[in-house]
PDB file with one MODEL, atoms N, CA, C and O in Angstrom:
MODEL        1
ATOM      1  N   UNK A   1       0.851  -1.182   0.000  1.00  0.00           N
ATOM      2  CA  UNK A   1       0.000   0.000   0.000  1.00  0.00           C
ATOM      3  C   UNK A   1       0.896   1.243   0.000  1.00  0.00           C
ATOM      4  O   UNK A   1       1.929   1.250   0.669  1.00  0.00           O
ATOM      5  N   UNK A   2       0.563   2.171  -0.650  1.00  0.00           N
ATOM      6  CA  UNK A   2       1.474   3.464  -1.100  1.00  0.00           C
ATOM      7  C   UNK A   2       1.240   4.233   0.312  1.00  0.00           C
ATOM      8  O   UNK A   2       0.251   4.279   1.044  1.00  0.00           O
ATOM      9  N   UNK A   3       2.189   4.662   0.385  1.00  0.00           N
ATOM     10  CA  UNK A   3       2.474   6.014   1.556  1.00  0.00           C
ATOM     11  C   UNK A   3       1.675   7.424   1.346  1.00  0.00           C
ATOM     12  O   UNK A   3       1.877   8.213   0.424  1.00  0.00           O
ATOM     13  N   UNK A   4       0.863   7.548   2.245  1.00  0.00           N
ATOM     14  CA  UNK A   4       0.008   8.851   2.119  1.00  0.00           C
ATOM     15  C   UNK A   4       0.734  10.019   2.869  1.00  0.00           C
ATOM     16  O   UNK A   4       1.729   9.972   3.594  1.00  0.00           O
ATOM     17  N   UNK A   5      -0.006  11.029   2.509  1.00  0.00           N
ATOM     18  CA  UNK A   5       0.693  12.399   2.804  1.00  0.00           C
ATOM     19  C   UNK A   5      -0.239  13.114   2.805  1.00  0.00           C
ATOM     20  O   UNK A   5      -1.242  12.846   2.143  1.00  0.00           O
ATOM     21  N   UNK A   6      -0.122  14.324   3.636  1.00  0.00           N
ATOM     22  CA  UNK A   6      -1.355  15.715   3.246  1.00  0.00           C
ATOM     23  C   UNK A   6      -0.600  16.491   2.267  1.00  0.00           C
ATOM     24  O   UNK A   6       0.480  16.188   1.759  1.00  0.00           O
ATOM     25  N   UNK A   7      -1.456  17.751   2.028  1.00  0.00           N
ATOM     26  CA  UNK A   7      -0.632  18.432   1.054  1.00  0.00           C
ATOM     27  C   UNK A   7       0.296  19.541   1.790  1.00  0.00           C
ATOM     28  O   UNK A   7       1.203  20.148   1.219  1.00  0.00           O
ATOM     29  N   UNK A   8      -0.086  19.712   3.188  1.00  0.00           N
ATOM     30  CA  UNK A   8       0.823  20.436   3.577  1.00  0.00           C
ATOM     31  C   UNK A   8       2.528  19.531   4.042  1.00  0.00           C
ATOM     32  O   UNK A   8       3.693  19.906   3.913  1.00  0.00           O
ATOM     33  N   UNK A   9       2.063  18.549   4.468  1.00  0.00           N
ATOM     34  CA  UNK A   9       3.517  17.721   4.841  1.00  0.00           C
ATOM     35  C   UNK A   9       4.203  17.453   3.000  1.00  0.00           C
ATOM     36  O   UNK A   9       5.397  17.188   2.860  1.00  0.00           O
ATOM     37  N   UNK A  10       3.466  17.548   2.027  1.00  0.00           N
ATOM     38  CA  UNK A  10       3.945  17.542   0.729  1.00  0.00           C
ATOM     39  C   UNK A  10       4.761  18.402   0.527  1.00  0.00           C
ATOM     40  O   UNK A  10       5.843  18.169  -0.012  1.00  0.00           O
ATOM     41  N   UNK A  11       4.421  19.442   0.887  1.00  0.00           N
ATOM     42  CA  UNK A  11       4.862  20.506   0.353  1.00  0.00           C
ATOM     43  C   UNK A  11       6.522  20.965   1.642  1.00  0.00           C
ATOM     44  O   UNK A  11       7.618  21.479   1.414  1.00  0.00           O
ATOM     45  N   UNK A  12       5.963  20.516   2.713  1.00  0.00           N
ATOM     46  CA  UNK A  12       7.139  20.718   3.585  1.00  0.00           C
ATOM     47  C   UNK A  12       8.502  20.140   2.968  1.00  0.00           C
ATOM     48  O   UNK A  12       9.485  20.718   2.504  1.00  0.00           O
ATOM     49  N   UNK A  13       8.091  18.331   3.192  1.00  0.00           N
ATOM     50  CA  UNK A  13       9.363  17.241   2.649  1.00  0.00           C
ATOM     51  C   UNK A  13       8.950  17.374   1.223  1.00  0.00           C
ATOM     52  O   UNK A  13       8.399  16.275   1.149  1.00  0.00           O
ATOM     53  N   UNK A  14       8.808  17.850   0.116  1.00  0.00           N
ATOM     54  CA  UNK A  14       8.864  18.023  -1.176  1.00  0.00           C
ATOM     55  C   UNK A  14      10.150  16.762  -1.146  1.00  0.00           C
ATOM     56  O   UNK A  14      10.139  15.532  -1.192  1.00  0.00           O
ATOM     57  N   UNK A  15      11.163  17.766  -1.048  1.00  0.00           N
ATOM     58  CA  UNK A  15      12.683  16.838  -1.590  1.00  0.00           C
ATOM     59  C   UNK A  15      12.990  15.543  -1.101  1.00  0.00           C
ATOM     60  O   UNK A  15      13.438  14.679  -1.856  1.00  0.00           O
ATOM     61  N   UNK A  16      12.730  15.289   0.423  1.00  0.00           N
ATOM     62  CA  UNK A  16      12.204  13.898   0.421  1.00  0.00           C
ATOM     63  C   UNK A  16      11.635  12.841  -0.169  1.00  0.00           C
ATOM     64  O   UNK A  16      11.943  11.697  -0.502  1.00  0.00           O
ATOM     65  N   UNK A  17      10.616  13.637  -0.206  1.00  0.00           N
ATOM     66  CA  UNK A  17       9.372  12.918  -0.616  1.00  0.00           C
ATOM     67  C   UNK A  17       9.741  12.205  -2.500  1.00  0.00           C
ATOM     68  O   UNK A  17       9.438  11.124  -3.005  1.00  0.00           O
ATOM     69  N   UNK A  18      10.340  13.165  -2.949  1.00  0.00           N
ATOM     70  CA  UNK A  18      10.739  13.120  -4.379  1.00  0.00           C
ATOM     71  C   UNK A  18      11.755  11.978  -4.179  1.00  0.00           C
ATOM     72  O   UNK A  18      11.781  11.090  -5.032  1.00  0.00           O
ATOM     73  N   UNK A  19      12.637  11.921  -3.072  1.00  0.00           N
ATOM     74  CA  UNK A  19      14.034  11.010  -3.105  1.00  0.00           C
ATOM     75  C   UNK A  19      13.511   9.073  -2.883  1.00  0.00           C
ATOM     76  O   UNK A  19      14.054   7.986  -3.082  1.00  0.00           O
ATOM     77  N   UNK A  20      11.910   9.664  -2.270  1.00  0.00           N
ATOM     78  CA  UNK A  20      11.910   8.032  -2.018  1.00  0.00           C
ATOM     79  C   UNK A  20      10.793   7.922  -3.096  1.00  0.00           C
ATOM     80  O   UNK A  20      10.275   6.809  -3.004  1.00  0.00           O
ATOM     81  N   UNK A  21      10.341   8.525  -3.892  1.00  0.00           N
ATOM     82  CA  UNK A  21       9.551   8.245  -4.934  1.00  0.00           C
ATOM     83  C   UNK A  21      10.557   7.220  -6.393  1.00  0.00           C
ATOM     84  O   UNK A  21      10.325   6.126  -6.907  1.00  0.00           O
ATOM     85  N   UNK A  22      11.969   8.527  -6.685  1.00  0.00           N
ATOM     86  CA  UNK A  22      12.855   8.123  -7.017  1.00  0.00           C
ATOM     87  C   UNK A  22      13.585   6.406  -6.929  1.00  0.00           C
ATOM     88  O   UNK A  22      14.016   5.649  -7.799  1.00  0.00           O
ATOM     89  N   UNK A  23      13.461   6.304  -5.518  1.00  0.00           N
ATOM     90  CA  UNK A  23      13.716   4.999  -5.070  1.00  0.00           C
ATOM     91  C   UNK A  23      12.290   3.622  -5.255  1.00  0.00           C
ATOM     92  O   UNK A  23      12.203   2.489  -4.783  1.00  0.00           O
ATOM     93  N   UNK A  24      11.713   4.127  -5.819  1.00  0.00           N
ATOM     94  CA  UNK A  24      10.698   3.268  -6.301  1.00  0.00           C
ATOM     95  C   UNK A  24       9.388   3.262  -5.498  1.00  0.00           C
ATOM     96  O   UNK A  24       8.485   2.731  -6.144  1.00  0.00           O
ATOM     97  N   UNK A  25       8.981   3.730  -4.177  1.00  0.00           N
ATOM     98  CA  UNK A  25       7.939   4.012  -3.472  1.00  0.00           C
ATOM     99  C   UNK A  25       6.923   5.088  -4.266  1.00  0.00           C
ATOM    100  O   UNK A  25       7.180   6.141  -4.850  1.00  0.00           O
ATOM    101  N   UNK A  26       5.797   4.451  -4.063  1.00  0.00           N
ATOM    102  CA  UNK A  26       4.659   5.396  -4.284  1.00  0.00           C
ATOM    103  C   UNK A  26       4.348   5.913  -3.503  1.00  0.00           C
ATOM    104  O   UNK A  26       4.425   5.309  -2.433  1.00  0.00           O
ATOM    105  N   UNK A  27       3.932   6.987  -3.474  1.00  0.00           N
ATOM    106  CA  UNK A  27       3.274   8.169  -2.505  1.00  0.00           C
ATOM    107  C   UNK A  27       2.398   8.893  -3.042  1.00  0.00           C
ATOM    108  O   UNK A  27       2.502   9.316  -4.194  1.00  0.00           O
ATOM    109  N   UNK A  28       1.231   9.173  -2.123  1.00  0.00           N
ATOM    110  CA  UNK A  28      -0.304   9.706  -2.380  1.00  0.00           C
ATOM    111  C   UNK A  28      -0.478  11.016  -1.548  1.00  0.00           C
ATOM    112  O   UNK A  28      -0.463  11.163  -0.326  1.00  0.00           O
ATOM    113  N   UNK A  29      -0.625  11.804  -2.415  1.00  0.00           N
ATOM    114  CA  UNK A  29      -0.510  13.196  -1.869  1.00  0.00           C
ATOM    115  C   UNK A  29      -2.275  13.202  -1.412  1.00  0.00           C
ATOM    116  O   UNK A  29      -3.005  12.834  -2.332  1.00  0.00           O
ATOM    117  N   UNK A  30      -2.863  13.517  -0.328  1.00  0.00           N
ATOM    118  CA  UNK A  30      -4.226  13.497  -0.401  1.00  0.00           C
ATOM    119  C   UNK A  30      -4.341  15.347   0.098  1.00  0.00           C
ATOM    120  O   UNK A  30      -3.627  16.130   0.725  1.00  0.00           O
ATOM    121  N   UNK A  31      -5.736  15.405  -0.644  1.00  0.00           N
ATOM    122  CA  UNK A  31      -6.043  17.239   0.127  1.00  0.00           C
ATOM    123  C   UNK A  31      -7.375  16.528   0.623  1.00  0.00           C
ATOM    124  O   UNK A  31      -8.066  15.583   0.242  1.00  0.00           O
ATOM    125  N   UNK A  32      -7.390  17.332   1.529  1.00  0.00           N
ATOM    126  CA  UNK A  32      -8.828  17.456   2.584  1.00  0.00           C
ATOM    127  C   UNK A  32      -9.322  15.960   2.742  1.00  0.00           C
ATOM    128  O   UNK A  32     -10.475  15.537   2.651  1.00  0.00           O
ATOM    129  N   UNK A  33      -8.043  15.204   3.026  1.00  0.00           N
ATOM    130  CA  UNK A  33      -8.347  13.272   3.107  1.00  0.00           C
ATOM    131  C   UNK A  33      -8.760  12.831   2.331  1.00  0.00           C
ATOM    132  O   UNK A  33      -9.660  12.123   2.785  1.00  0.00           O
ATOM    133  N   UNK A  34      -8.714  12.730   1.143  1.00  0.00           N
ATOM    134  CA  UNK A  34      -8.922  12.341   0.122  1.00  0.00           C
ATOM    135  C   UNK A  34      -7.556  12.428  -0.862  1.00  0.00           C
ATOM    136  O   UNK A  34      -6.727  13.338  -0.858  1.00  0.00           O
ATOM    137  N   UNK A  35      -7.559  11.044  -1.831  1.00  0.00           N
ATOM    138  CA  UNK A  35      -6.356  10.799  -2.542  1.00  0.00           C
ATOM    139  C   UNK A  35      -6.472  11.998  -3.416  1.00  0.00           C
ATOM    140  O   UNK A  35      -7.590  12.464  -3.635  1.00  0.00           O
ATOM    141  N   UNK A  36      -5.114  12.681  -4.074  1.00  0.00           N
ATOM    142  CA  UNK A  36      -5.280  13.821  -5.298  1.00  0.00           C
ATOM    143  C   UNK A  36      -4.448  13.635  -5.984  1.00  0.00           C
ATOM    144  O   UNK A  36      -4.524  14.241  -7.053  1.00  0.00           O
ATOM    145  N   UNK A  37      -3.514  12.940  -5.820  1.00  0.00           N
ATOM    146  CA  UNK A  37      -2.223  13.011  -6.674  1.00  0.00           C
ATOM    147  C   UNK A  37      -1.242  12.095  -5.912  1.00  0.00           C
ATOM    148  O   UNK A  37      -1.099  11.804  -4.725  1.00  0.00           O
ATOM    149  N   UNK A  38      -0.625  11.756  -7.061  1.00  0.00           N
ATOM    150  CA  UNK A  38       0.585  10.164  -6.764  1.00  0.00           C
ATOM    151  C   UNK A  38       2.108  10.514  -7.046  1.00  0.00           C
ATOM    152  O   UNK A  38       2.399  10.566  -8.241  1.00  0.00           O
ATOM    153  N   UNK A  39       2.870  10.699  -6.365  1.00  0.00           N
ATOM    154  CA  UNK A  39       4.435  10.892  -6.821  1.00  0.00           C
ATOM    155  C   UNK A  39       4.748   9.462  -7.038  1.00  0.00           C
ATOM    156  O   UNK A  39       4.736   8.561  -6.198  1.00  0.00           O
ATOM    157  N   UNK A  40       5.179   9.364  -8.959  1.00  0.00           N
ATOM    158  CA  UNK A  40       5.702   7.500  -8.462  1.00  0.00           C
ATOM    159  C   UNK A  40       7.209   8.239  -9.441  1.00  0.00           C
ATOM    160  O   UNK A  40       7.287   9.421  -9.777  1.00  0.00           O
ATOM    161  N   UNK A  41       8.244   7.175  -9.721  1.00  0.00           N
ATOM    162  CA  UNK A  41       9.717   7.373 -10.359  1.00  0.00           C
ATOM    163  C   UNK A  41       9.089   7.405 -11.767  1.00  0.00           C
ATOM    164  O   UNK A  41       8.103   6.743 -12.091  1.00  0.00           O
ATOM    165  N   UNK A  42       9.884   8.388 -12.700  1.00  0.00           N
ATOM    166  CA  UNK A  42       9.633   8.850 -13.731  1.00  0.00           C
ATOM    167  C   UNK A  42      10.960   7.392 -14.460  1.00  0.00           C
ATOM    168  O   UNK A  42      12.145   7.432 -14.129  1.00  0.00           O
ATOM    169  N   UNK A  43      10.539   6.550 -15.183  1.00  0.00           N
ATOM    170  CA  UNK A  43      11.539   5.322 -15.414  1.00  0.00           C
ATOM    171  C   UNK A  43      12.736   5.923 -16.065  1.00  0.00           C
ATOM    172  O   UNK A  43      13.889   6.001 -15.642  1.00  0.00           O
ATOM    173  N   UNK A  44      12.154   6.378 -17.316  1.00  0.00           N
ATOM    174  CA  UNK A  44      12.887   7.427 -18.169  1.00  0.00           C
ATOM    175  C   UNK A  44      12.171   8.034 -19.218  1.00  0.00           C
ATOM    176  O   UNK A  44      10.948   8.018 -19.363  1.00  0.00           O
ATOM    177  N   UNK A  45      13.388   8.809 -20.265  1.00  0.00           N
ATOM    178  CA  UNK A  45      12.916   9.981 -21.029  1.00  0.00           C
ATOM    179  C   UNK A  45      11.730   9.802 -21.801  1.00  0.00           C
ATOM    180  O   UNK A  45      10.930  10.651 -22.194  1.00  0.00           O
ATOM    181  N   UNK A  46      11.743   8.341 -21.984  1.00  0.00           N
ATOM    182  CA  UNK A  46      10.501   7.609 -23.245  1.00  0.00           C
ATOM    183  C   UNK A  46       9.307   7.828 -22.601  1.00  0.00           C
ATOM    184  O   UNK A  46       8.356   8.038 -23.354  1.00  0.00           O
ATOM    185  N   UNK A  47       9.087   7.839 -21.408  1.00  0.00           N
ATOM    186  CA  UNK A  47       7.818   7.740 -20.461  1.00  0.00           C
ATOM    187  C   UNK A  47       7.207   9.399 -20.408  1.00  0.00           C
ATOM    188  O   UNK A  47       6.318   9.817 -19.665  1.00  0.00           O
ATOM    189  N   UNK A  48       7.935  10.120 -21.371  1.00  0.00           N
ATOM    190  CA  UNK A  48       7.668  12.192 -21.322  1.00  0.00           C
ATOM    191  C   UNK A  48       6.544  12.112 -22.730  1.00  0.00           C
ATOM    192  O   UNK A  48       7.113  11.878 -23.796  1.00  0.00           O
ATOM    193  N   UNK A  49       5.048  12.284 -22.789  1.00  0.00           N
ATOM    194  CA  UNK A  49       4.907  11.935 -24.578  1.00  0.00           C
ATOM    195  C   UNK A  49       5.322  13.429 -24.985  1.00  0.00           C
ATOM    196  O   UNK A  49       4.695  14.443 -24.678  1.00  0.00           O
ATOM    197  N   UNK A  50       6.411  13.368 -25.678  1.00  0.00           N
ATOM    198  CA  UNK A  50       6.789  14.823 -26.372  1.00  0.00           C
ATOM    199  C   UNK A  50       7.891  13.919 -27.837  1.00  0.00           C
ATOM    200  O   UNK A  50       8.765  13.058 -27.732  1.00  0.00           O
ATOM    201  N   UNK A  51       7.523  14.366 -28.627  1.00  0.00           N
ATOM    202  CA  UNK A  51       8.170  14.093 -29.734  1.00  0.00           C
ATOM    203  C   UNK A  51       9.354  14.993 -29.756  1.00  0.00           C
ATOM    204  O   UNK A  51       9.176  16.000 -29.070  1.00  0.00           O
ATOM    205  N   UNK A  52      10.229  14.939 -30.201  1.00  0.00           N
ATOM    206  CA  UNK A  52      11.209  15.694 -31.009  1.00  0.00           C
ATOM    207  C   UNK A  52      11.097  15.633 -32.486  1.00  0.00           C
ATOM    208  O   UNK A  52      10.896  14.580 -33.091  1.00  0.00           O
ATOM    209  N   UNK A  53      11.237  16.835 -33.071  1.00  0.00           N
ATOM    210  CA  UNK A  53      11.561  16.466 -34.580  1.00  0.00           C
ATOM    211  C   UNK A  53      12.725  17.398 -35.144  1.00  0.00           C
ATOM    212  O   UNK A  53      12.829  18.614 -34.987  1.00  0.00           O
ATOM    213  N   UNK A  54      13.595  16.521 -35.855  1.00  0.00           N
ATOM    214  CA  UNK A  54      14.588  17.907 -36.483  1.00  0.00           C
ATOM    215  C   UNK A  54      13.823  18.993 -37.086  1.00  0.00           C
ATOM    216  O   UNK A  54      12.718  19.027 -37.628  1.00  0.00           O
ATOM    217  N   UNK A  55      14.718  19.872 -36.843  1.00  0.00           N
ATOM    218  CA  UNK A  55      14.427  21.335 -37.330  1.00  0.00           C
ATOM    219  C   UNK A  55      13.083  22.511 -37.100  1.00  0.00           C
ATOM    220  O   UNK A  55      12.492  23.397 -37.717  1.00  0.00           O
ATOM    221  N   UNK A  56      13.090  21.635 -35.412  1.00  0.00           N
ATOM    222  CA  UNK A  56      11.308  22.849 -34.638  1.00  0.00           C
ATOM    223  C   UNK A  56      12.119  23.496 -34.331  1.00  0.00           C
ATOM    224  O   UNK A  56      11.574  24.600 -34.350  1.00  0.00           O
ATOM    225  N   UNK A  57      13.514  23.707 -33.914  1.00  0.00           N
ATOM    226  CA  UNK A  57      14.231  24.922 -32.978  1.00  0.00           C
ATOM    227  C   UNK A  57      13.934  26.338 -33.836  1.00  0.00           C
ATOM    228  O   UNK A  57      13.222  27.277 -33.481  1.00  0.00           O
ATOM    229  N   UNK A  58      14.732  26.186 -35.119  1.00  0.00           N
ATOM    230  CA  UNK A  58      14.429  27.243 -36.093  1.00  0.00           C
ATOM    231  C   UNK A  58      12.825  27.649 -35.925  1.00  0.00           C
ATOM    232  O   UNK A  58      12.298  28.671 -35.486  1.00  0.00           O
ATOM    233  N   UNK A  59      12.367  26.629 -36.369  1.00  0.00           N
ATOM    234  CA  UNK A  59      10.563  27.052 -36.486  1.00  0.00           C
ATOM    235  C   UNK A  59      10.007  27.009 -35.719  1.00  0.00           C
ATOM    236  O   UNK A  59       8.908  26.516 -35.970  1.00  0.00           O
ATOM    237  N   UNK A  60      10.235  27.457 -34.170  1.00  0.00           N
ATOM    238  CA  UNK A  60       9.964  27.541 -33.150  1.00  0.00           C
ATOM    239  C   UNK A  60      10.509  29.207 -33.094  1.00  0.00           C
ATOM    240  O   UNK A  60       9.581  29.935 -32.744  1.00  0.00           O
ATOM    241  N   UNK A  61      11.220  29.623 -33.240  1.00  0.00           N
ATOM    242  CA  UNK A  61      11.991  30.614 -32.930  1.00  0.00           C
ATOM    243  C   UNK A  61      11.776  31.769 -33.997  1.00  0.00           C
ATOM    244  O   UNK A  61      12.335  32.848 -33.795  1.00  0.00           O
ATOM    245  N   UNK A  62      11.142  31.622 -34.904  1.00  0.00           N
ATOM    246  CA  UNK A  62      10.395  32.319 -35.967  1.00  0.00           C
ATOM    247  C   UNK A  62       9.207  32.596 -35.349  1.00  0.00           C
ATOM    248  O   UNK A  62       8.920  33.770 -35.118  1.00  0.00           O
ATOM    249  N   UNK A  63       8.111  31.271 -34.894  1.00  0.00           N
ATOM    250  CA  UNK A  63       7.288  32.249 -34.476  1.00  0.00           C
ATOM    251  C   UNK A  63       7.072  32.956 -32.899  1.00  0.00           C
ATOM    252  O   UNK A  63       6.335  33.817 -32.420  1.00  0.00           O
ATOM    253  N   UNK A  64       8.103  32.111 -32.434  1.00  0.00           N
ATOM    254  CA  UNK A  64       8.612  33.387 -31.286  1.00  0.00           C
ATOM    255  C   UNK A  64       8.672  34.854 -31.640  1.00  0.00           C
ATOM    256  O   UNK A  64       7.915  35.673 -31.117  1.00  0.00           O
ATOM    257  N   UNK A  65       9.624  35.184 -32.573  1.00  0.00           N
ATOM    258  CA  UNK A  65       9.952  36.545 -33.007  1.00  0.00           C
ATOM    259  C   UNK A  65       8.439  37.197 -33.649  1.00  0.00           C
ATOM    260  O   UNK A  65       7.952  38.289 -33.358  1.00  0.00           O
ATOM    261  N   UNK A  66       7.928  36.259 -34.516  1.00  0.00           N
ATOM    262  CA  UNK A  66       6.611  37.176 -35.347  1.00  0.00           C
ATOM    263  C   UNK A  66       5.914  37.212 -34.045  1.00  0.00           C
ATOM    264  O   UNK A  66       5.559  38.335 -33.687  1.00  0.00           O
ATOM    265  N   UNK A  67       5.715  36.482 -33.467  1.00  0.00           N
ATOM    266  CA  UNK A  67       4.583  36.614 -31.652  1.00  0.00           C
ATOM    267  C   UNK A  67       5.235  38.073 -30.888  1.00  0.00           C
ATOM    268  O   UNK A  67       4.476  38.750 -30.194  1.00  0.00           O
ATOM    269  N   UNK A  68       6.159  38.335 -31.007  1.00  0.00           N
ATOM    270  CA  UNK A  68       7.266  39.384 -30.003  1.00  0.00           C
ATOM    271  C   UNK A  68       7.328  40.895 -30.936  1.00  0.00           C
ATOM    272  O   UNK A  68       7.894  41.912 -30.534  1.00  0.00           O
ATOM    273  N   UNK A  69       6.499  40.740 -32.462  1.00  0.00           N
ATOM    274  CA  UNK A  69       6.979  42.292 -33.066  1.00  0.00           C
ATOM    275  C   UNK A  69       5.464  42.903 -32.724  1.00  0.00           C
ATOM    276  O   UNK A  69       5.467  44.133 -32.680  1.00  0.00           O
ATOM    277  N   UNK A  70       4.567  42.471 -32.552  1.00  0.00           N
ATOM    278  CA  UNK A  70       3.602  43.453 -32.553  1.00  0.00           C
ATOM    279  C   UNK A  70       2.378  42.629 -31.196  1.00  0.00           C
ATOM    280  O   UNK A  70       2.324  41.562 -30.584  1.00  0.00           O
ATOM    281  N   UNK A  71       1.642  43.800 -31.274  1.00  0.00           N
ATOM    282  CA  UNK A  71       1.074  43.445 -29.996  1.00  0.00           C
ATOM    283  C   UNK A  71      -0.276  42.309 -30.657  1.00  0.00           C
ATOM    284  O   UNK A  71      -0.701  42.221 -31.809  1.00  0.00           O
ATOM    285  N   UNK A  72      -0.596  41.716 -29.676  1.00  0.00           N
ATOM    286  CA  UNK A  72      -1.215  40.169 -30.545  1.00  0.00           C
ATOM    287  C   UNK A  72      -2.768  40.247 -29.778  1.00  0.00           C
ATOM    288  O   UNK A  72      -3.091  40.361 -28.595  1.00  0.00           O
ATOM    289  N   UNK A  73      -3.809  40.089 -31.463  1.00  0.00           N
ATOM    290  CA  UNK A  73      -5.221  39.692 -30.476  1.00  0.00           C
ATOM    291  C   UNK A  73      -5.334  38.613 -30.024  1.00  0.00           C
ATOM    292  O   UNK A  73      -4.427  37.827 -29.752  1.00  0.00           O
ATOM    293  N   UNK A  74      -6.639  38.454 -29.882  1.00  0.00           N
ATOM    294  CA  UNK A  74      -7.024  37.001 -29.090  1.00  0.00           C
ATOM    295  C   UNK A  74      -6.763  36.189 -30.324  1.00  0.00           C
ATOM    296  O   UNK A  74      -5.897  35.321 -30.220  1.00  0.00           O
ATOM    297  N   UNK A  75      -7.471  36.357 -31.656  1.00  0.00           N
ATOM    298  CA  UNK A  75      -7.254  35.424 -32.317  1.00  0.00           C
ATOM    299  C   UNK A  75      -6.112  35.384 -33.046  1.00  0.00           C
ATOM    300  O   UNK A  75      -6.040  34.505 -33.905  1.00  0.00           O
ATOM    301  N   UNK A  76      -4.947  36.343 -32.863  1.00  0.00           N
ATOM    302  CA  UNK A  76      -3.680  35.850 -33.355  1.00  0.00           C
ATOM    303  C   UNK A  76      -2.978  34.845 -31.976  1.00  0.00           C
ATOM    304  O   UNK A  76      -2.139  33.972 -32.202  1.00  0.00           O
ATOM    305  N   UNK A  77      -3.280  35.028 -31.148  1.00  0.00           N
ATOM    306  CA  UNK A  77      -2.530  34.437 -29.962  1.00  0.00           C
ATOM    307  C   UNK A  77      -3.330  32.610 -30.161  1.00  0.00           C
ATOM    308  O   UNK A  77      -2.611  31.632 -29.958  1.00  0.00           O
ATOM    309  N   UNK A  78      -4.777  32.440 -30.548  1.00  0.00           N
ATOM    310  CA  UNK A  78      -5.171  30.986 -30.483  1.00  0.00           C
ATOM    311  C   UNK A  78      -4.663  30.410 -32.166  1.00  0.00           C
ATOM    312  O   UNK A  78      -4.768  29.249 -32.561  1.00  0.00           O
ATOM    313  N   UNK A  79      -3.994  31.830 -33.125  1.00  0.00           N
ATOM    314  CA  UNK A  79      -3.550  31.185 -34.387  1.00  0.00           C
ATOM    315  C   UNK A  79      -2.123  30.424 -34.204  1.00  0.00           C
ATOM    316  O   UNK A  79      -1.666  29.448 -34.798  1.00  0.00           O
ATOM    317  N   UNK A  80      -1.410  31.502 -32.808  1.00  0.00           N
ATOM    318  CA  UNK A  80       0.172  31.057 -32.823  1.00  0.00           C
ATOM    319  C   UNK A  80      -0.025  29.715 -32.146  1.00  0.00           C
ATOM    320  O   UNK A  80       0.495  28.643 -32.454  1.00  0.00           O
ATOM    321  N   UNK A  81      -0.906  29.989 -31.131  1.00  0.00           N
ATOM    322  CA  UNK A  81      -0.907  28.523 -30.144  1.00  0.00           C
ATOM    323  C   UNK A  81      -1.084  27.124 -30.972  1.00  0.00           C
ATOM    324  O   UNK A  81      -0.459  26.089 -30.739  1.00  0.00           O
ATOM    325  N   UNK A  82      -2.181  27.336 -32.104  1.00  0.00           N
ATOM    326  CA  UNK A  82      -2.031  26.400 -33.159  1.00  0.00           C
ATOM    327  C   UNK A  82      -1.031  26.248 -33.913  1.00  0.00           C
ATOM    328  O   UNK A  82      -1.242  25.407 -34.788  1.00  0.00           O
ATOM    329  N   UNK A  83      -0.146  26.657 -33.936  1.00  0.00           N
ATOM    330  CA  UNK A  83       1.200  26.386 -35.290  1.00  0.00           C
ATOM    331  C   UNK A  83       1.902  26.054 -34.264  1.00  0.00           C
ATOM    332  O   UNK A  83       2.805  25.311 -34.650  1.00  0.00           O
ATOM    333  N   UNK A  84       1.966  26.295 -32.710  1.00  0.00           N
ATOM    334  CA  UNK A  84       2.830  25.562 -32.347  1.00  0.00           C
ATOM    335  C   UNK A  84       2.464  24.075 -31.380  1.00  0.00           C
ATOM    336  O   UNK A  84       3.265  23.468 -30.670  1.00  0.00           O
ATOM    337  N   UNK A  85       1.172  23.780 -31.590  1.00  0.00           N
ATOM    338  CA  UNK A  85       0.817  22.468 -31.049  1.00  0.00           C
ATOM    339  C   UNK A  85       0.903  21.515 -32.396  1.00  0.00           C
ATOM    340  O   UNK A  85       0.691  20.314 -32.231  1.00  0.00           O
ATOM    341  N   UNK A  86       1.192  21.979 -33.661  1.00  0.00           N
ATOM    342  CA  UNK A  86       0.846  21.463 -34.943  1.00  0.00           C
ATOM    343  C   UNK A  86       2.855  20.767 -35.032  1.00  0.00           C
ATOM    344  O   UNK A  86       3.306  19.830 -35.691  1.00  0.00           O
ATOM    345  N   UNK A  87       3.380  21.475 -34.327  1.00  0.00           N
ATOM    346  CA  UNK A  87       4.717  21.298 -34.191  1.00  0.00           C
ATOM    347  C   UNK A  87       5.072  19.863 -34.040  1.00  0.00           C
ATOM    348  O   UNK A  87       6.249  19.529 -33.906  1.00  0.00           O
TER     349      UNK A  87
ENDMDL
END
């Protein structure tokens, strides 16, 4: 059975709490006694879903700059957010 916690003792031993998660223990962060959230060991990098693909840095950084020359509406800001979830 996983190790429970409140969210204030969470937040106290954070770095603890992270070191024995690390070590393979689960831990259950609960708010107001109730379960909310689970610290378990992240195995590795494969377990992140984020793709890489050659050549987003450039095209990432383009529309950084066009986002940064002028001041942006709502619907240029949900156009950029789309070109870069399309990434």
């Amino acid at each position: 059975m996983p190790a429970t916690v409140n969210v204030h003792d969470a937040k106290t031993h954070l770095s603890r709490l992270l070191d024995r998660a690390h070590a393979g223990e689960e831990i259950v962060i609960a708010k107001a006694g109730k379960p909310y959230a689970k610290l378990v060991k992240l195995d590795a990098a494969d377990d992140i879903p984020f793709e890489r693909k050659p050549g987003g840095w450039p095209a990432l950084a383009a529309l950084v700059d066009d986002a940064m020359s002028s001041a942006m509406t709502d619907a240029d800001i949900d156009a950029w957010e789309a070109k870069i979830s399309a990434m």
